[in-house]
N, C-alpha and C positions, 0 to 999 in steps of 0.2 A: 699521919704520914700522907704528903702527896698521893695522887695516881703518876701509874704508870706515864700515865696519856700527858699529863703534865709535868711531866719532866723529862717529855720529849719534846717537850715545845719550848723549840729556843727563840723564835722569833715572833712576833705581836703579827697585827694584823696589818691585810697589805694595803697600801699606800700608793695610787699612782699619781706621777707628774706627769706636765708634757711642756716640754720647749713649743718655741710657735712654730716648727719645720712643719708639722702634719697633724694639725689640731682634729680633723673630720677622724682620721685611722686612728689616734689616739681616742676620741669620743665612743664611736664604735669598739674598743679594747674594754674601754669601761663600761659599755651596757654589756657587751658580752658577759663578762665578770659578774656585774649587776651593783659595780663601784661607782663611785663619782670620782671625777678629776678634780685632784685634792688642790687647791686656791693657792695660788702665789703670783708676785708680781714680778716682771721680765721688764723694766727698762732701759731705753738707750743715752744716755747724757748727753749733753751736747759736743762733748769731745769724744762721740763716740765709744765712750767706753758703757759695759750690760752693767747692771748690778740688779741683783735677784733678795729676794724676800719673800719666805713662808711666811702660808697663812696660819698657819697652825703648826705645833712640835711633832717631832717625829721620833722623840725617843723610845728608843724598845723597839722601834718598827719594820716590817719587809716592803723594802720600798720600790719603787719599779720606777725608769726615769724613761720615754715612751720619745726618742728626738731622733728624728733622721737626718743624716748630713749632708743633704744633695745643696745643690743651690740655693743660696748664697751659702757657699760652704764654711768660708772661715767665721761668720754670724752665727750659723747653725750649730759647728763644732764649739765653740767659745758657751754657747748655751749649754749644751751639755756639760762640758766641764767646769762650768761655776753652781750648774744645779746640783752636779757630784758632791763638788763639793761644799755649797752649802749644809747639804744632807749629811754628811760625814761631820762640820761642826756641828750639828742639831744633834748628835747622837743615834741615827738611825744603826737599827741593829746589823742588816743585811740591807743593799745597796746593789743594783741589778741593772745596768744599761742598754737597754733594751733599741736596739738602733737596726731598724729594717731595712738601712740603705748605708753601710759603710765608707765613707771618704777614703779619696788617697789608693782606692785599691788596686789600681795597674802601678803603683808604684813599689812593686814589690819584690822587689828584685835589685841585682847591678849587671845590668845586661851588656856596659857600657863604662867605659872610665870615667869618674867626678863627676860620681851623678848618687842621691843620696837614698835609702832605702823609706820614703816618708811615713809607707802604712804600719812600719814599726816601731817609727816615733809615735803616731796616732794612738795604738794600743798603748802603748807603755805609757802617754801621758790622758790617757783616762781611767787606767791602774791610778796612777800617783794622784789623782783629779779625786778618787776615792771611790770608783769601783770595785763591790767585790766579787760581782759576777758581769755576764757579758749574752746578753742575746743576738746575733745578726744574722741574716738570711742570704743567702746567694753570694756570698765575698766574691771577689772578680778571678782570685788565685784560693788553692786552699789552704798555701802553708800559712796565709793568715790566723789559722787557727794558733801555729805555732810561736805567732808575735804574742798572744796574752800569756801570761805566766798566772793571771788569775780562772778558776775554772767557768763555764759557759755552753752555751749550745749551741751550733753551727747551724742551723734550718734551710731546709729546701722548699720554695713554694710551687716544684714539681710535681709533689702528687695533686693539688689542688688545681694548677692547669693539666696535666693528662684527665683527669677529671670531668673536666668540663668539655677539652677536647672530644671527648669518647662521646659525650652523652647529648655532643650537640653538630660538632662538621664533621666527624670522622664516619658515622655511617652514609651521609651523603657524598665520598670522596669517590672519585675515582684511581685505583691505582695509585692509590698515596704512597709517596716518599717523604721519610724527614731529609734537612739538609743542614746539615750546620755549618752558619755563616765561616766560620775559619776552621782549623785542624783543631786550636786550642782547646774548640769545646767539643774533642770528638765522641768522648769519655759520657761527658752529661746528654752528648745527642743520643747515644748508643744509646743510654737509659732510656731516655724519651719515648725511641723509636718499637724500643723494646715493649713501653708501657700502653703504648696505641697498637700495637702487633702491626707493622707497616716495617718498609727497608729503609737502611739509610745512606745518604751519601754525603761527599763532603765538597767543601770550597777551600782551594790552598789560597793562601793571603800571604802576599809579602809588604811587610810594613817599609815605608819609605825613608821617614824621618819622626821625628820627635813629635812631632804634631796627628793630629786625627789622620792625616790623610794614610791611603794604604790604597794598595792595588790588586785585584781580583784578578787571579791569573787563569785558574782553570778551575772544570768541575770532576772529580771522581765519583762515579757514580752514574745512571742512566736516569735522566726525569724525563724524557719525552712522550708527551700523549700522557705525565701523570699530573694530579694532583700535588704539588709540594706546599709542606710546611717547614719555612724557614726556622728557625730554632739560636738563640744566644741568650745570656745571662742578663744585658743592658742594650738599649740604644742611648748613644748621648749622640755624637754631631748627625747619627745617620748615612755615614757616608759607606761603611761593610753592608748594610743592609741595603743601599741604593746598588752599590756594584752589585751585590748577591742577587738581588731582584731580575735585574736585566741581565745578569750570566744564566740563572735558570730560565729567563722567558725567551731569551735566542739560543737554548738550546733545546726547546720546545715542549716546555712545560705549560700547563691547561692553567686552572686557576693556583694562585699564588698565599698562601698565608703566613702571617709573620708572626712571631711567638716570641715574649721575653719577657721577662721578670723585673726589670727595674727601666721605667720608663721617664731617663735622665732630662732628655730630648734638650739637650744645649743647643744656642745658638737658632738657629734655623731648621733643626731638624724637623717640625711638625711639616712645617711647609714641603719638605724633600719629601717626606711622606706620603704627603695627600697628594703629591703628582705622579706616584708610583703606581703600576697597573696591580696592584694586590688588594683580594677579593676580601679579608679581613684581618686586623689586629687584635692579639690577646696580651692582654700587659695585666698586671699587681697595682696596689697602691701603696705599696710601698716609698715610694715619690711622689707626689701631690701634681696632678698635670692642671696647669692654667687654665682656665675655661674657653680663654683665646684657644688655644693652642688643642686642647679638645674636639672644639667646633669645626677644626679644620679635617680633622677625621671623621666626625659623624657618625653615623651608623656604624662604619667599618669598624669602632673602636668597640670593643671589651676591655673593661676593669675589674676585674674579681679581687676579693678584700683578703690583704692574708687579718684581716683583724681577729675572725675563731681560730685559726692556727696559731699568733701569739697570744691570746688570753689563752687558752687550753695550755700554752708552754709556760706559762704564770702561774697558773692555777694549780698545776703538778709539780714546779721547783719550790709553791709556797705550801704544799701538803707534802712536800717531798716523797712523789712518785716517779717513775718511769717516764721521761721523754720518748724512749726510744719504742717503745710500746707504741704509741701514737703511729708509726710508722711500721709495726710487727718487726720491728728489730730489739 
């Protein structure tokens, strides 16, 4: 007769991929682990279409597919769902898409007549693509959780910047406030503010039109004479964090820092940045920033790696233990 031990083991040994969105965070996932990134070939045709090829079978196997979908989005998403599915023809056993930066995610709603919900077609057609699990970090809204019907982990790479915040600008602050950039993120600033023990205040925003732009109307809250640390989930064009900036420096805030999780930076945003009078930036890599566009911030920048926070969330769904542990939840 079997063991026990072996007939609780439904799945082979893990297996990771990576699309070319974030080859470095994917690299680092695999030494964390102590894996290699398993060989396959990702070409473009000359009519533009991908076609994919492993290097080896993956039957039996727990496989992890390692692709973030920021810019160039529709390339990036297209990679992910022919590597699904590839792996779904090969036979792998368990299939897990692991995407630190989800597309499509302010589109999550009908806030507005004949306008379409996209981040629910995105889920649903990396379901049918042939996922059967789902890792992503920071979604823009939460009911995204609610578009998979396949099960998954929602991760936050808040405690890893509180973290860093604590143990590196928050004893030198003075009179720290957090501020979160709009109302939207009152909820995750509260945590924040909560997690650095500091007050917090807010920026009301009214969005104008369909596009980036949006107008910073006022601040609730006192920052003057304090230290403030700005707080949001992404920057992409830059333009809530440019208003946010100069609403708390003319209401007479001392030094300024900016905090956010997914560093999109579309368009011109590096540039808007580095003319901003703010003392530091803490971003994720969860996005790949251009080396251009790095240099433009310099020193002021921090990147902290969520890479041991999703190998560690790999490593517990492939031994099937406790995510929520990790977190003392």
């Amino acid at each position: 007769m079997p063991s026990h031990a072996h007939e609780m083991r439904v799945y082979g040994d893990i297996k990771l991929y990576a699309g070319t969105a974030s080859p470095e965070l994917a690299q680092k996932i695999a030494e964390y682990l102590g894996e290699e990134l398993c060989g396959r070939d990702i070409d473009l045709f000359p009519n533009d279409n991908l076609f994919v090829k492993l290097h080896s079978s993956v039957r039996g196997q727990d496989v992890y597919v390692i692709q973030t979908t920021s810019a160039p989005v529709q390339r990036n998403l297209m990679e992910l769902l022919i590597l699904l599915q590839t792996l779904r023809l090969d036979s792998a056993a368990r299939i897990t898409a692991v995407i630190p930066y989800l597309c499509y995610g302010r589109s999550d709603k009908k806030d507005q007549p004949r306008i379409p919900i996209t981040s629910r077609l995105v889920t649903d057609i990396i379901e049918v693509a042939g996922a059967d699990r789902y890792v992503i970090l920071d979604p823009h809204a939460g009911q995204v959780q609610g578009f998979f019907s396949i099960p998954g982990d929602v991760l936050t790479a808040s405690h890893l910047i509180t973290d860093h915040v604590n143990q590196t600008i928050r004893p030198g602050l003075k009179d720290p406030v957090v501020v979160t950039v709009d109302l939207g993120f009152a909820k995750k600033g509260r945590n924040f503010a909560a997690d650095i023990n500091a007050p917090i205040a807010f920026i009301e925003k009214r969005r104008l039109a369909n596009d980036a732009r949006a107008e910073a109307l006022t601040i609730i809250g006192n920052v003057k004479e304090r230290d403030v640390i700005l707080v949001d989930d992404e920057i992409d064009t830059g333009g809530s964090v440019v208003q946010a900036v100069h609403l708390v420096k003319d209401s007479g805030a001392r030094h300024v820092y900016v905090v956010f999780v997914h560093p999109v930076f579309s368009a011109n945003a590096a540039e808007r940045l580095a003319a901003l009078p703010v003392t530091g930036y803490i971003t994720t890599d969860t996005v790949p920033i251009p080396p251009e566009k790095s240099a433009l911030l310099g020193e002021r920048l921090t990147v902290l790696s969520v890479a041991p926070l999703l190998g560690e969330v790999i490593r517990r769904a492939h031994e099937g233990r406790s995510v929520g542990e990790m977190f003392n939840e």
